[in-house]
N, C-alpha and C positions, 0 to 999 in steps of 0.2 A: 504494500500500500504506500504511494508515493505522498509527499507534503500536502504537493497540490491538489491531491484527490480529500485528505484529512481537512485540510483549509477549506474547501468548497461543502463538504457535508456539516462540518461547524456551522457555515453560514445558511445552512437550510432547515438544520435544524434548532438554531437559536433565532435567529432572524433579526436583521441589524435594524431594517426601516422604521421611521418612528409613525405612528400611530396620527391619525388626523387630530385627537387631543394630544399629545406630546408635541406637534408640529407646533399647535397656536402656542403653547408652553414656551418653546425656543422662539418663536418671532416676537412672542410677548418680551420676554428677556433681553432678547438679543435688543428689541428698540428702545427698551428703557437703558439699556446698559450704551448704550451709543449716543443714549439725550443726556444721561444723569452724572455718565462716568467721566469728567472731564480729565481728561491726563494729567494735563499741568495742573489744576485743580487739586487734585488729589496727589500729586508729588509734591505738590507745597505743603499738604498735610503729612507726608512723610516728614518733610523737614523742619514743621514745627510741633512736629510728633502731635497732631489732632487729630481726633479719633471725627470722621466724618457722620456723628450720630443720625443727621438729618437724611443720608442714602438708606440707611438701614433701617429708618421708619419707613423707607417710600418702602421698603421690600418689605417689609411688613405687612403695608397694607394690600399688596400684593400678593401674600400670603406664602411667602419664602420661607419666613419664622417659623414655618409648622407645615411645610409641604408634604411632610411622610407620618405625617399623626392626626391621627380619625378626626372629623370633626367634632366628634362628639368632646374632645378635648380643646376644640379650639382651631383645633389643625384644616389644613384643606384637603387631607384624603386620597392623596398621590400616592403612588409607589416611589421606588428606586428607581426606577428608568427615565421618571421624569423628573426625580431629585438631581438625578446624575448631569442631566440634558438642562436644566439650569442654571446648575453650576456650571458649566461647560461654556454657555454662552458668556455668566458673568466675568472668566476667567480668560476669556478673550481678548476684554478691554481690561479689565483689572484685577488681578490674580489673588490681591490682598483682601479685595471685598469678597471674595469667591469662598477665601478661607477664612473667613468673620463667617460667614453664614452656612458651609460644611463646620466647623468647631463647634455650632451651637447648635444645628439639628444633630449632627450624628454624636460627637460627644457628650457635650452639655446634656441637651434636651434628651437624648435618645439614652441615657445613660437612667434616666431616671423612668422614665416610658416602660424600659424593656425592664429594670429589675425592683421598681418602687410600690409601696402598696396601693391600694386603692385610694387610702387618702392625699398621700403622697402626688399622685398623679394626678387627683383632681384639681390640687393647690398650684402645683408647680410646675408641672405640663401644659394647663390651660393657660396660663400668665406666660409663659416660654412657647409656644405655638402660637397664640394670636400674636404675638410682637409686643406685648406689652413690656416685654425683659429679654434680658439680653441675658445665653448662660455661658459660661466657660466651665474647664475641666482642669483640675491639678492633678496632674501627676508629675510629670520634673521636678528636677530639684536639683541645688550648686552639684552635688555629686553622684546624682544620680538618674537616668532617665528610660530607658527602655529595658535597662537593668530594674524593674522596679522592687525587686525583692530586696536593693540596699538603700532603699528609701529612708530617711530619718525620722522623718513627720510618723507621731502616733498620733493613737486616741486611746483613753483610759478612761471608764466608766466611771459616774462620780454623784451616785442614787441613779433619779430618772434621766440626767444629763453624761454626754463625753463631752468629757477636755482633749481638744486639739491641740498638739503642741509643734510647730515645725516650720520648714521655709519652703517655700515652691519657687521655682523663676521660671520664666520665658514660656507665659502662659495665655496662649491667645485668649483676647477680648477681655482680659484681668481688670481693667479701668472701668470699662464701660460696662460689665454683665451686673446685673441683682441679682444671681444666684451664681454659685459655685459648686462644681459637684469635687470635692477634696477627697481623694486617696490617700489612706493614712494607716499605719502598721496597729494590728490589734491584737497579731500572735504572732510576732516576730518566729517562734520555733519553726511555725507552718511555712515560712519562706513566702514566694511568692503568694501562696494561696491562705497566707494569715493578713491579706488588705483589706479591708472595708471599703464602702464609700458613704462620704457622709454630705450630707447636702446643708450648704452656707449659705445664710441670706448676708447681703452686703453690708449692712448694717448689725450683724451680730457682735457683742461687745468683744474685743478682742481680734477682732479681723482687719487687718492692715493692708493695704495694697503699697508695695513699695514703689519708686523708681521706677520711669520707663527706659526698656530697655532699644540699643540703636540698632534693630535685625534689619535684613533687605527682606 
């Protein structure tokens, strides 16, 4: 069985073409990303490190916030194919906003969707899906990062409450998200599989955002 024969039955039986709703999905994208995303505009935001909050409500209301989460949460009820085909477009013109809005569906938001309770998700999924909030994900750290079983950040139980103890860096959307989803060691023995995740609102007593950091 040659390449070429493997490569053409992939393609007939996955099937690449997108969908007449997936189409208006990319032409949707594609024309706001070509009105909204002004180059220099938003490189001048790189260099006075501002966070462009005003594009990320227009996606919002757009329904980007919450593209792959039901709407019974807020969400618009898309799949992955049309999450992907979104992002794609927005990535076109500006790669950075492309990953403000993958960090916070599939990390952030999707972090608490797929393993949160019921309450959990009716609070903090509907406010993270309609756009009301922006969410980021901790896990990095000054020494550690895809390593994450040498993470330093714990959590210790303390009655009904944990204490957080630790530093995260180079944490997309850290500035601007009202929720945080924080990885943090609960049974260091267990290694990797002793992490938790605990969910931060930005205003919790003790929660600092430091420094921004100067990435490309």
């Amino acid at each position: 069985m040659s390449a070429s024969t493997l490569h053409t039955s992939a393609e007939e039986s996955i099937g690449f073409s997108l969908t007449e709703s997936q189409r208006m999905i990319a032409e949707t994208i594609r024309s706001f990303a070509e009105r909204e995303l002004c180059a220099a505009a938003l490189l001048q935001c790189d260099e006075d490190q501002e966070f462009p909050i005003e594009v990320i409500e227009k996606l919002g209301e757009l329904g980007l916030l919450g593209i792959i989460f039901p709407e019974e949460y807020g969400g618009s009820g898309f799949g992955y194919r049309e999450y992907a085909t979104a992002i794609e477009e927005l990535a076109k013109v500006d790669p950075s906003i492309a990953l403000t809005i993958a960090a916070h569906n599939s990390l952030g938001t999707n972090h608490i969707f797929q393993f949160g309770n019921k309450e959990q998700k009716k609070k903090y999924v509907s406010e993270l899906a309609s756009g009301k909030k922006l969410a980021s994900w901790g896990l990095t750290e000054p020494n550690s990062g895809s390593d994450a079983a040498r993470m330093l950040t714990t959590a210790v139980r303390d009655g009904d409450d944990w204490v957080l103890t630790g530093t995260k860096n180079f944490i997309t959307n850290s500035h601007s998200a009202g929720i945080a989803v924080i990885m943090a060691m609960t049974e260091r023995e267990k290694g990797n599989h002793g992490i938790s995740a605990f969910i931060v609102e930005k205003d919790t007593p003790g929660f600092h955002v430091g420094k921004k950091e100067n990435k490309l």
